[in-house]
LUMDO-179512 format. One record per residue (C-alpha): residue in three letters; y, x, z; residue number from 1. Coordinates in nm, 4 decimals, decimal comma. Example, Ala and Ser with C-alpha at 12.3 -4.5 7.8 and 13.67 -1.06 7.14 Angstrom:
BEGIN
ATOM  rest        py        px        pz   nr
ATOM   ALA   -0,4500    1,2300    0,7800    1
ATOM   SER   -0,1060    1,3670    0,7140    2
# end
This chain:
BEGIN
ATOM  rest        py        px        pz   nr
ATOM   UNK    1,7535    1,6440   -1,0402    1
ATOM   UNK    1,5531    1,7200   -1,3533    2
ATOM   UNK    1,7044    1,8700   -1,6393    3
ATOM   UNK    1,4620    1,6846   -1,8482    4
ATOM   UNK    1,6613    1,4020   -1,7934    5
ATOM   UNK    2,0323    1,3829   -1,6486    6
ATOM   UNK    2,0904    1,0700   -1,5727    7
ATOM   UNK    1,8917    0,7780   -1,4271    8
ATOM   UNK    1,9467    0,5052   -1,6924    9
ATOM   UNK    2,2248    0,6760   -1,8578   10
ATOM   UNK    2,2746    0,7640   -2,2552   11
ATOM   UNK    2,2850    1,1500   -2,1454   12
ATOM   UNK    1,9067    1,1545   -2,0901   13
ATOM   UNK    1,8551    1,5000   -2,3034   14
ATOM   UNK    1,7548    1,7981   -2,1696   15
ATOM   UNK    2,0277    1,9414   -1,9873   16
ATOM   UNK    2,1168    2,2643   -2,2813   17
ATOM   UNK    2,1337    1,9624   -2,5735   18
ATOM   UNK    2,3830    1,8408   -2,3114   19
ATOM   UNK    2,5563    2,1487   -2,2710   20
ATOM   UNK    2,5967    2,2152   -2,6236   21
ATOM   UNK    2,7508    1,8562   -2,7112   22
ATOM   UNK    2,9861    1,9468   -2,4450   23
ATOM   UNK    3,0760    2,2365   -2,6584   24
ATOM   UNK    3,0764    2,0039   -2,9615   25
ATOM   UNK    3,4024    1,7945   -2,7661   26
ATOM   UNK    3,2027    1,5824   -2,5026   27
ATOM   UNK    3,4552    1,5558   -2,2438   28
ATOM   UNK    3,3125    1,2319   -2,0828   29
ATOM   UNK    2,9766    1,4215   -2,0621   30
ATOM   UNK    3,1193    1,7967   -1,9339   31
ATOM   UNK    3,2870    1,5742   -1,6334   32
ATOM   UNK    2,9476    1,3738   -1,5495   33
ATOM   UNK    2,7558    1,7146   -1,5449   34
ATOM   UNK    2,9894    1,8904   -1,3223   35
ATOM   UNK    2,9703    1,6097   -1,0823   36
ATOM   UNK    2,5926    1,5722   -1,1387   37
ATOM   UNK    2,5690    1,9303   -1,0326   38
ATOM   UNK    2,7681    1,9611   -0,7645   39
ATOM   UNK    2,4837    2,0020   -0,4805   40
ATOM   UNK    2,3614    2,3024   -0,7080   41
ATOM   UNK    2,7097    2,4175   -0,7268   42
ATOM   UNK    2,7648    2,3979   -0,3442   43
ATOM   UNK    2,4422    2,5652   -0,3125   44
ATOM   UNK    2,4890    2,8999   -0,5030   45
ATOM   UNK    2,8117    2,9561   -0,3381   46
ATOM   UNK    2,7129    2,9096    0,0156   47
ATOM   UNK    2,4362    3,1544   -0,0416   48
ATOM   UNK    2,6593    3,4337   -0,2035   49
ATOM   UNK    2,8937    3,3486    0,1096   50
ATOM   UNK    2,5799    3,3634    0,3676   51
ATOM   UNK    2,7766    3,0697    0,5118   52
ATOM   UNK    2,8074    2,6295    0,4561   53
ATOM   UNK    3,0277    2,5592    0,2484   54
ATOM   UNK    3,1552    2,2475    0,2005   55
ATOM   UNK    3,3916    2,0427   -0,0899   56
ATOM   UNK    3,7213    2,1056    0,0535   57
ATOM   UNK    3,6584    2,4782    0,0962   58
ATOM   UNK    3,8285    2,7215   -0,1802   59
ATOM   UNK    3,5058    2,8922   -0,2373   60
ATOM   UNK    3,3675    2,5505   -0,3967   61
ATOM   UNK    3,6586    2,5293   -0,5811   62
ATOM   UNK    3,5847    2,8580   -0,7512   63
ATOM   UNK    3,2630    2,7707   -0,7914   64
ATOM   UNK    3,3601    2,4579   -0,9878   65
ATOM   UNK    3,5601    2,7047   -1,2281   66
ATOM   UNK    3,2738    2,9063   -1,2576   67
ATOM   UNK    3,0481    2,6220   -1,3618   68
ATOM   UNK    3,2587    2,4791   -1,5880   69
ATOM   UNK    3,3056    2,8546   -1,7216   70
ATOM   UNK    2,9444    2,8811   -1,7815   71
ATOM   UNK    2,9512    2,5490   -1,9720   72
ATOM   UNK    3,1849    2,7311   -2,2056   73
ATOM   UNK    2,9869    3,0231   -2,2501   74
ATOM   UNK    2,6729    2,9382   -2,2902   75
ATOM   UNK    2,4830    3,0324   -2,5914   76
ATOM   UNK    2,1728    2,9404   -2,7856   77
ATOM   UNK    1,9286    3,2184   -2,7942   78
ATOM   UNK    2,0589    3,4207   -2,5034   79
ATOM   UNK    1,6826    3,3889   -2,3358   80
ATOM   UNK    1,8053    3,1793   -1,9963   81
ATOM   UNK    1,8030    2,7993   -1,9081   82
ATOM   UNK    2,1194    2,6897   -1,8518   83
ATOM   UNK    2,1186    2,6874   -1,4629   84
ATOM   UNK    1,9699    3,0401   -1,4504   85
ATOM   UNK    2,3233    3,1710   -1,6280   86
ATOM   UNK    2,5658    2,9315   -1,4139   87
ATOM   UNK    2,4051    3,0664   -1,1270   88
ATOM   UNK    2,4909    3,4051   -1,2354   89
ATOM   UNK    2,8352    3,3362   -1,3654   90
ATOM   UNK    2,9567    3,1428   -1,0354   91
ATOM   UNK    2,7699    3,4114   -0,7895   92
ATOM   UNK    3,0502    3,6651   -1,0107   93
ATOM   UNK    3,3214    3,4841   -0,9555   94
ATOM   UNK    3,2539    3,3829   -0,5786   95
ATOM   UNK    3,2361    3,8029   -0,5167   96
ATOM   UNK    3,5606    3,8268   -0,7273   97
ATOM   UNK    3,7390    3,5864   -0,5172   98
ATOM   UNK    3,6082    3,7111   -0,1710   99
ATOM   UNK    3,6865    4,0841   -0,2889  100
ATOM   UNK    4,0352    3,9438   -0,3544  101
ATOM   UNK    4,0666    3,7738   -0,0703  102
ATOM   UNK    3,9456    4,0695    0,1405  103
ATOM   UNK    4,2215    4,2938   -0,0401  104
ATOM   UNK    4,4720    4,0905    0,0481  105
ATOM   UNK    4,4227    4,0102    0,4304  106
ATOM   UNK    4,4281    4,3999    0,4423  107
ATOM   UNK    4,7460    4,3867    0,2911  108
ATOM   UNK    4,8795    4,1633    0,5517  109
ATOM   UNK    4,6915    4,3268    0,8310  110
ATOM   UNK    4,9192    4,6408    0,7134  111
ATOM   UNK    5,2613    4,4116    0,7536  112
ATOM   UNK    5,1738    4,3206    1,0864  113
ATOM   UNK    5,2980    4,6021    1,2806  114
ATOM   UNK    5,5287    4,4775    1,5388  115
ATOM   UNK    5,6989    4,6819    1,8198  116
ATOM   UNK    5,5945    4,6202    2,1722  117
ATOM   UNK    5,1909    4,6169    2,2259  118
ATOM   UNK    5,1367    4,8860    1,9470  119
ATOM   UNK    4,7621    5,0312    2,0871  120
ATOM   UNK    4,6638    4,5934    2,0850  121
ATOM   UNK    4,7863    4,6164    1,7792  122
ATOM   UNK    4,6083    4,9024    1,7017  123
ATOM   UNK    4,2775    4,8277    1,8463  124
ATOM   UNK    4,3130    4,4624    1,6096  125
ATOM   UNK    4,3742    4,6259    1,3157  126
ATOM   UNK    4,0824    4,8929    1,3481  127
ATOM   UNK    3,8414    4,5782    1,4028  128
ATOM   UNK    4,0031    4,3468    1,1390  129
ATOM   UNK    3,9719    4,6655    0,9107  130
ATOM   UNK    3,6274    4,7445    0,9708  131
ATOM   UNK    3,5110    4,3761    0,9887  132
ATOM   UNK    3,6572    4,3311    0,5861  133
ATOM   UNK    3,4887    4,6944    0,5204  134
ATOM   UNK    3,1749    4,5504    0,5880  135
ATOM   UNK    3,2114    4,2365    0,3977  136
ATOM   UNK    3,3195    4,3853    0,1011  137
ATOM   UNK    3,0211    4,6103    0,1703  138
ATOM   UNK    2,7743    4,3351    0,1902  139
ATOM   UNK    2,9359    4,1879   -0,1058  140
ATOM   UNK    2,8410    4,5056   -0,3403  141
ATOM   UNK    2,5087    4,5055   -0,2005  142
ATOM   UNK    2,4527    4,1402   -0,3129  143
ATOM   UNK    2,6183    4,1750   -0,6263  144
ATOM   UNK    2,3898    4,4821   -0,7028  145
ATOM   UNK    2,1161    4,3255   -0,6196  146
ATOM   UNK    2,2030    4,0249   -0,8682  147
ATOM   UNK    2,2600    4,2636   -1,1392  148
ATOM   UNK    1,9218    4,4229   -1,0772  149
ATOM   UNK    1,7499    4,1210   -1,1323  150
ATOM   UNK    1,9186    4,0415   -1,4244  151
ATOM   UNK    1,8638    4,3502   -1,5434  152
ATOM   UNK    1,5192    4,3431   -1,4860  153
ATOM   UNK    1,4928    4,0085   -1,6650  154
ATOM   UNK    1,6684    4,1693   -1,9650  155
ATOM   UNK    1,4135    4,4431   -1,9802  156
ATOM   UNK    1,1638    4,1713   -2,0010  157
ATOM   UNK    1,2852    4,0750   -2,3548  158
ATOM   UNK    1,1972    4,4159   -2,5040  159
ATOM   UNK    0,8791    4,4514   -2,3410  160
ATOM   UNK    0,9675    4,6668   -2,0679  161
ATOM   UNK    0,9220    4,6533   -1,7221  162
ATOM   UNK    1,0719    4,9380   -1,4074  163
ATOM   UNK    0,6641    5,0525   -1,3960  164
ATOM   UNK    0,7176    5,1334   -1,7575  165
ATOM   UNK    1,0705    5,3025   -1,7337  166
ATOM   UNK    1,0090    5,4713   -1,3936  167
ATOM   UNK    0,6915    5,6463   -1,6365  168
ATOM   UNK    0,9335    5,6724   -1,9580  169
ATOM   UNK    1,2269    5,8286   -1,7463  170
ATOM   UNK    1,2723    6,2082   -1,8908  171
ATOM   UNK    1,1388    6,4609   -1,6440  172
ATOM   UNK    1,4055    6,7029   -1,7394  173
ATOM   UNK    1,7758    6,6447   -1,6338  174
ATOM   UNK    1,9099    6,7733   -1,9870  175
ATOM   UNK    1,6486    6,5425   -2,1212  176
ATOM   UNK    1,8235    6,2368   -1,9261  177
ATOM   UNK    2,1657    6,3257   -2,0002  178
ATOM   UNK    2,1029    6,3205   -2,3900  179
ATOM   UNK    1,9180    5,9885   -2,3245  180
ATOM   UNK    2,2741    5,8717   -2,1647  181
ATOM   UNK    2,4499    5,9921   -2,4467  182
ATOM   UNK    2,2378    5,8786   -2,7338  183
ATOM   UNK    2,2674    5,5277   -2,5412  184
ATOM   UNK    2,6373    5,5400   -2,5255  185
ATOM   UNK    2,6924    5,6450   -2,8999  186
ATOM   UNK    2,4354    5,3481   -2,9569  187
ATOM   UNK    2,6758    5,0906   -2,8026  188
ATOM   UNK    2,9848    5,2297   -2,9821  189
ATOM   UNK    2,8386    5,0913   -3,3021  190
ATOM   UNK    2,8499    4,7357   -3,3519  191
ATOM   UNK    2,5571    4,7584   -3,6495  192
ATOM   UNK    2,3644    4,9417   -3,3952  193
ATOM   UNK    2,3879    4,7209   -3,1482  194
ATOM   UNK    2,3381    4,3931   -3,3138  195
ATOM   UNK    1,9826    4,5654   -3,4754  196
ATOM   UNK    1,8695    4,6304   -3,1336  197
ATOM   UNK    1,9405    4,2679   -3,0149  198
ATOM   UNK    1,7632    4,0991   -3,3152  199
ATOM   UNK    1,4692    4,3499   -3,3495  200
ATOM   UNK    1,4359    4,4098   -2,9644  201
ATOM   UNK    1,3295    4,8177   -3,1588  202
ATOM   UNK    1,5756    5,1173   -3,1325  203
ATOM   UNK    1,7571    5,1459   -3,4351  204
ATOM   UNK    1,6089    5,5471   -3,4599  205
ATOM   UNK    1,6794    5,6491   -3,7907  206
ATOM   UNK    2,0820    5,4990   -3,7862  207
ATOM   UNK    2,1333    5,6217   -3,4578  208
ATOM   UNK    2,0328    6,0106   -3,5308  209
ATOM   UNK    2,3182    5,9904   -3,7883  210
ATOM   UNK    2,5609    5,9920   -3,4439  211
ATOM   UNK    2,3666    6,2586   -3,2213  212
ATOM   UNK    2,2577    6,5687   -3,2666  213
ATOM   UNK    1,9017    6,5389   -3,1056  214
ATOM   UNK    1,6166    6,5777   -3,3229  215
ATOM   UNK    1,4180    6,2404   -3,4160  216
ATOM   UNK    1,0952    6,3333   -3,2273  217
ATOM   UNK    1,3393    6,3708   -2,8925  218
ATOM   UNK    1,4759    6,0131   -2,9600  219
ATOM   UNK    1,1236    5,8855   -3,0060  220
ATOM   UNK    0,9883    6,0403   -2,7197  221
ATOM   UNK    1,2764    5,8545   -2,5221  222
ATOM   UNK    1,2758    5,5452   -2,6967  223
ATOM   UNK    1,1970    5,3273   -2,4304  224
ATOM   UNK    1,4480    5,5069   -2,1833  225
ATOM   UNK    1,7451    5,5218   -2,4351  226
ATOM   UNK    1,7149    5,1125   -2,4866  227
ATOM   UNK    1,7146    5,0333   -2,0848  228
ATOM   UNK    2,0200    5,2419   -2,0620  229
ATOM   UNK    2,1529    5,0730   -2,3663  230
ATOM   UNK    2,1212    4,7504   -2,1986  231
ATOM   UNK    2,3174    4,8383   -1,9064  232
ATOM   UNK    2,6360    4,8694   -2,1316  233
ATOM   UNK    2,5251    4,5666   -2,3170  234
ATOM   UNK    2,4794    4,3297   -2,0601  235
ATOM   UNK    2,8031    4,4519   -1,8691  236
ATOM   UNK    2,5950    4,5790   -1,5557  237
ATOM   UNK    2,8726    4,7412   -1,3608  238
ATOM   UNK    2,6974    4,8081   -1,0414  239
ATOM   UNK    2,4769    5,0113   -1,2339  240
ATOM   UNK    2,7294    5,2165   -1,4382  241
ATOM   UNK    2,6047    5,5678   -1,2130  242
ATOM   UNK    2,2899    5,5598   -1,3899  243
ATOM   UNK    2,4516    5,5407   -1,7648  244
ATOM   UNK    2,7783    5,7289   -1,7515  245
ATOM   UNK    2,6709    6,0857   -1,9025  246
ATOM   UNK    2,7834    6,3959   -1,7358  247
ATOM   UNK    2,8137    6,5605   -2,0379  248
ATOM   UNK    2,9906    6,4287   -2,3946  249
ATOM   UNK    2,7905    6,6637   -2,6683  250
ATOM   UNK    2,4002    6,5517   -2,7713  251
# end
């Protein structure tokens, strides 16, 4: 279905973000005909996160539904993605959430199912239920990782940098890096800061040296390195927190 047009004949023939915004603006009749419209793409995102079909009377789909209707919600003008691009993101989140959850607690119940007679059965059933949730949870990381990394990656985009570019901009010295993390981290604990970055996609140098103790020609030098690392706490990358979280708290 085109977003250029919702529906066939319909009066909600805008494009579908005009949509999404009057559904902001109190649209009720319109947020239920998109989240029907879109259930195939709904039911399409999840089964991929879940490597698996999934069908309407499934709980994943379910979640999936709350996700899309979440990303209805959320969605903002200006925030660089079409519409579909974030829902995608926002239900792949929650799907991971809800098999992580679900994965916690069949080990929990797994643990309560110790019964006397055939104990090394029992055994042998746990150790294979136990490693079989191990590696879904695994694979689960792996895939949300790799989500974030593209995201990320799309993010860079927006200030005119690209992993070529950081991989060359990435400080050769480990003291070097670790002041980058730092300066990045003092960067996001400042609102001003933050909000300067967003709207002039520059680093705010000459605001930020008034928080570190790193000379201005370091923070130049770095520039490009300090903002990626910036965006990581920005746009809430988790998976990538081991390449932000300094080892040190003095810069």
């Amino acid at each position: 279905m085109s977003t250029n047009q919702l529906a066939m004949g319909g009066t909600y023939n805008f494009p579908l973000e005009k949509n999404i915004f009057k559904v902001q603006q109190g649209d009720e009749p319109l947020r239920n005909f998109i989240i029907e419209s879109y259930q195939p793409f709904i039911k399409k995102v999840v089964s991929k996160v879940c490597n698996r079909f999934i069908d309407q009377s499934m709980d994943e789909f379910s979640v999936g539904m709350v996700a899309f209707n979440e990303a209805i919600n959320q969605y903002q003008k200006g925030q660089g993605s079409k519409f579909l691009t974030f829902a995608d993101m926002v239900i792949r989140r929650r799907i991971i959430d809800f098999i992580r959850k679900e994965s916690r607690q069949m080990r929990n119940i797994y643990l309560d199912q110790t019964e006397p007679g055939d104990e090394n059965g029992m055994e042998e059933s746990f150790v294979e239920q136990r490693a079989a949730i191990d590696y879904y949870e695994e694979k689960c990381q792996i895939n949300e990782r790799m989500e974030q990394i593209d995201s990320y990656q799309q993010l860079l985009l927006k200030y005119g940098i690209t992993f070529d570019v950081l991989s060359k901009h990435c400080p050769k010295h480990a003291d070097a890096r670790e002041n980058a993390k730092i300066a990045a981290k003092k960067l996001v604990e400042h609102k001003a800061l933050v909000q300067f970055l967003k709207k002039k996609k520059q680093l705010p140098i000459k605001d930020l040296l008034q928080f570190v103790s790193c000379s201005r020609k370091t923070i130049e030098r770095n520039r490009k390195y300090i903002i990626a690392l910036a965006l990581i706490y920005i746009g809430g990358f988790s998976a990538l927190k081991s390449y932000i979280e300094p080892e040190k708290e003095t810069v």
